[in-house]
Every structure is written in structure tokens, then in C-alpha cells.
C-alpha positions, 0 to 999 in steps of 0.5 A, a space after each residue: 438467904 445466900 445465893 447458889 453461888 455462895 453456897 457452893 463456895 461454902 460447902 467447896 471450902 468445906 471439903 477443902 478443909 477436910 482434904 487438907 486435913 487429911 493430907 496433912 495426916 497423910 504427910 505424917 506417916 512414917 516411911 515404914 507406915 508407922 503413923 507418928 501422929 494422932 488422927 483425930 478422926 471425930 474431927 474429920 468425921 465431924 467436918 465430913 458430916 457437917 458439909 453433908 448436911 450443907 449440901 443436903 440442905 442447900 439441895 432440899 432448899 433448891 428443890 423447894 425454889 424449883 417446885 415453887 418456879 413449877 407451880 407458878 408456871 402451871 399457874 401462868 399457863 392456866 391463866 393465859 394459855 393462848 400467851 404461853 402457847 404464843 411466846 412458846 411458838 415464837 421461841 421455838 420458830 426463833 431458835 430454828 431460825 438461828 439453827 437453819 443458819 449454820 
């Protein structure tokens, strides 16, 4: 499974590929606007949607790791709750601290 990060340069290469292409189709229209090229637009189309479907997908992929982290916090708090409510008054208590010192 790829980490976040690679995902994310994945799908950026993506869209890279994409402006790329358009601005090379962009460099091909005549000054008079008279376009001396063939846009192949199924192939830009295509790419668009395929890094769609990327970041879609690495979207639903992060939403079910989230929902997962969830649960098991919700199940760590059931099963320890003076632990939780400990550590969780203990940060609270250290972050006032740093911020008091200001």
C-alpha cells in the first residue's frame, strides 16, 4: 500500500501531465486564433479522469484508515477510561503550561 505521500505525488504528476499537455496545445494556436493543431481531447479527457479517480480513490482509502483510527480510539476509551481521561488531563495541563510561558 503506498503512503499518503506517494500518493500525493502521484496524482500532482498527474495533473502535471495534463497542464503540460494543455499547454502545449495552448503553444500551438496561431496568432489569428486559427488552431494548426489536433487537440486530442479523449486523451485529456481520459487523464483528467484518471487522476480523478486517483484522488477519489485515495480519498475513500484515507476516510476508511480514519474511521478505523476512530473505532479504536472509541474502543480504547471504553476499555481504560480513568487512562484516557489521565493522559488526556495531563496534555491539557502541559500545553497550558508551554502556553503560560509566553
Amino acid at each position: 500500500m503506498a503512503t499518503a505521500q506517494q500518493e500525493i505525488k502521484n496524482l500532482k504528476k498527474d495533473m502535471k501531465q495534463i497542464k503540460d499537455m494543455l499547454t502545449a496545445q495552448a503553444r500551438d494556436v496561431a496568432p489569428n486564433g486559427a488552431d494548426t493543431s489536433r487537440i486530442d481531447v479523449d486523451a485529456i479527457k481520459d487523464r483528467a479522469r484518471e487522476a480523478g479517480e486517483k484522488a477519489r480513490e485515495y480519498l475513500r482509502n484515507k476516510q476508511d484508515q480514519a474511521v478505523v483510527a476512530r473505532d479504536k480510539a472509541e474502543q480504547t476509551i471504553k476499555d481504560r477510561p480513568f487512562t484516557t481521561t489521565a493522559a488526556a488531563f495531563a496534555s491539557g495541563a502541559i500545553v497550558a503550561a508551554l502556553l503560560s510561558r509566553r
